[in-house]
N, C-alpha and C positions, 0 to 999 in steps of 0.2 A: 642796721639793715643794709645788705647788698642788691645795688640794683645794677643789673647787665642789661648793655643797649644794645645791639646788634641793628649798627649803622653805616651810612657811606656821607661822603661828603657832598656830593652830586644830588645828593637822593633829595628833593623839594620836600616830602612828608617827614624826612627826617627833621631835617632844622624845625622844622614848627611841631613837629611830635618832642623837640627837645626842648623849648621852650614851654611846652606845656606842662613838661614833667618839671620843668626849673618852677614854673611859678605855683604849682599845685606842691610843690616842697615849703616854699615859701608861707603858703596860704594855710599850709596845715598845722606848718610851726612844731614838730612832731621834735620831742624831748629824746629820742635816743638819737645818735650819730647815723651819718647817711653815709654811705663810702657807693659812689657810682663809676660804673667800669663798662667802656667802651671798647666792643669789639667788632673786627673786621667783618662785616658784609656786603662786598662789591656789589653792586645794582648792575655794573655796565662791565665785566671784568673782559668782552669779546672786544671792546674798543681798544686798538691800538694809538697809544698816547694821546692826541687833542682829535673830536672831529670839526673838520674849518669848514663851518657854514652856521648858520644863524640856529639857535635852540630852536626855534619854531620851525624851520624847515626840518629839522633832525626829527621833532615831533610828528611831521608831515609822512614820513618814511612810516613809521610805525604807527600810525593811522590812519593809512591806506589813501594814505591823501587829501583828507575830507578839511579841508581848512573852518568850516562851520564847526566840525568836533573838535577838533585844537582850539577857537577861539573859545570855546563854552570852559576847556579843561582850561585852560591857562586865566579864565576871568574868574572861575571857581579855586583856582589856585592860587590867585592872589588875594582874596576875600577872606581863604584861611589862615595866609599868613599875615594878612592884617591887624587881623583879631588876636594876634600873639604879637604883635607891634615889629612885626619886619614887613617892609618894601622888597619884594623879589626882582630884578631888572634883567626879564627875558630878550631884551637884545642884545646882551653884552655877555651873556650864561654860554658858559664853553665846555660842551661835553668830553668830558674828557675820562683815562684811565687816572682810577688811584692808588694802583696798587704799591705805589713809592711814599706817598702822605700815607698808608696805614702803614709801613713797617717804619720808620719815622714815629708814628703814634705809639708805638712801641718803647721808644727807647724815650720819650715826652713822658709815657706816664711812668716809666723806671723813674723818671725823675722829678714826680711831679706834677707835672703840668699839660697833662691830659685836657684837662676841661680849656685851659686857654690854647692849646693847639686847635682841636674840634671849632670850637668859635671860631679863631682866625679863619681856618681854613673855609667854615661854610660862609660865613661873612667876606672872602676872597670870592668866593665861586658864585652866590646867588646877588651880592651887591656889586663887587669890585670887577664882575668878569675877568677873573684871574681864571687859566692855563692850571689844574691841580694835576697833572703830568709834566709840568716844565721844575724842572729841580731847580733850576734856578729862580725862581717862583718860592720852592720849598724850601730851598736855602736863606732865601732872604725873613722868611717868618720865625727859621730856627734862631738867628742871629737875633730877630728881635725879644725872641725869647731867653735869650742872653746864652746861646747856646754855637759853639762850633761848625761853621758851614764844612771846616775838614772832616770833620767825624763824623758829621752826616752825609758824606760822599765816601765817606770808607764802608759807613752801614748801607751804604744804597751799592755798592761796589760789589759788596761781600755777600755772605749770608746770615748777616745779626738778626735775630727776633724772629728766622722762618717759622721756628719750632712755635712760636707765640701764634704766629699768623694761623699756623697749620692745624692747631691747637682750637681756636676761633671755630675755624671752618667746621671742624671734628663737632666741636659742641651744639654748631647753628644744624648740623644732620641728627644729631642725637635728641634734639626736643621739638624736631621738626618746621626750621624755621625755613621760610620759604618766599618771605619778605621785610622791605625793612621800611621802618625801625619796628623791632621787635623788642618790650621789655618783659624782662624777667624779675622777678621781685624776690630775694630769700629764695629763689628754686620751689616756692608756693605758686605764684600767680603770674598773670603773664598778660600781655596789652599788646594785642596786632595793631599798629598803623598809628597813624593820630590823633587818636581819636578824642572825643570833647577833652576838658579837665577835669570836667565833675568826673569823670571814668579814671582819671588820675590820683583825685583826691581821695578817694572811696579805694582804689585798691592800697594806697598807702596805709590808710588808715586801716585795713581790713589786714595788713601786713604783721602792720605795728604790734596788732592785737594778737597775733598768732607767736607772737615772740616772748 
């Protein structure tokens, strides 16, 4: 079974829509091979590099100001990602561009190690208040991944993995994806946003069956 996530690092529904799909994998115990493939879907691609002011004021702009509506979304958001066993820490969350951490994820799963970049980096940005537009930032995760900070300043220099990236985009227009995380299952079924797990378990299993 192939499952496509069309995700951003930034994205708060993401990490806890990927944890729901981790553990609804888990719960289902399902006897064929799972192969999951994470593709580029910027949330924020008009941000240039980091924005320097607190998440909840950034929220504040794109809310018309209403600090009673930002406090309900951000109390409501952390309730869901509790229930998936992550702590979000909105004071320290730094809006930032990703477009350097997705083609980076590019040449992680050439080799790999997809699933532990994705972690790192969302567990950088919703715990660690990590900068995921500071390469140096991105370099220091690659390193931890036991991977070359020069080669990942050649690939961020050059044009490695555009055709990946461009590729991504192409497909997120072609099945009409228009937010994220979006999953796709075998090219049968599909899951907008985060939604419960039972809605995870049920399409896996619904997947399985059509195989």
């Amino acid at each position: 079974m192939k499952i496509e996530v069309f995700t951003d690092y930034t994205c708060p529904f993401c990490y806890i829509g990927k944890q729901k799909l981790m553990q609804a994998i888990e719960k289902t115990n399902l006897q064929e091979p799972i192969e999951i493939q994470y593709k580029n879907y910027e949330v924020h691609p008009e941000i240039q590099g980091a924005v320097q002011q607190p998440y909840k004021d950034y929220l504040l702009e794109s809310m018309d100001g209403r600090a009673e509506k930002v406090d309900t979304f951000l109390a409501e958001l952390q309730q869901h990602a509790n229930e998936v066993g992550l702590t979000y820490h909105f004071d320290t969350m730094i809006p930032a561009n990703t477009a350097d951490a997705h083609r980076l994820a590019k040449w992680m799963a050439k080799e790999q190690k997809e699933h532990e970049w994705t972690e790192r980096l969302m567990q950088g940005h919703f715990v660690e208040g990590k900068d995921l537009s500071d390469r140096a930032y991105l370099f220091s995760v690659i390193e931890e991944l036991g991977y070359s900070k020069k080669e990942a300043k050649r690939i961020l220099d050059g044009q490695d993995y555009q055709q990946e990236l461009d590729q991504d985009a192409y497909d997120a227009q072609q099945i009409g994806v228009d937010r994220a995380p979006f999953f796709v299952f075998d090219n049968r079924f599909g899951i907008i946003g985060a939604e419960p797990e039972e809605v995870f378990i049920r399409t896996l299993k619904q997947t399985a069956g059509e195989n």
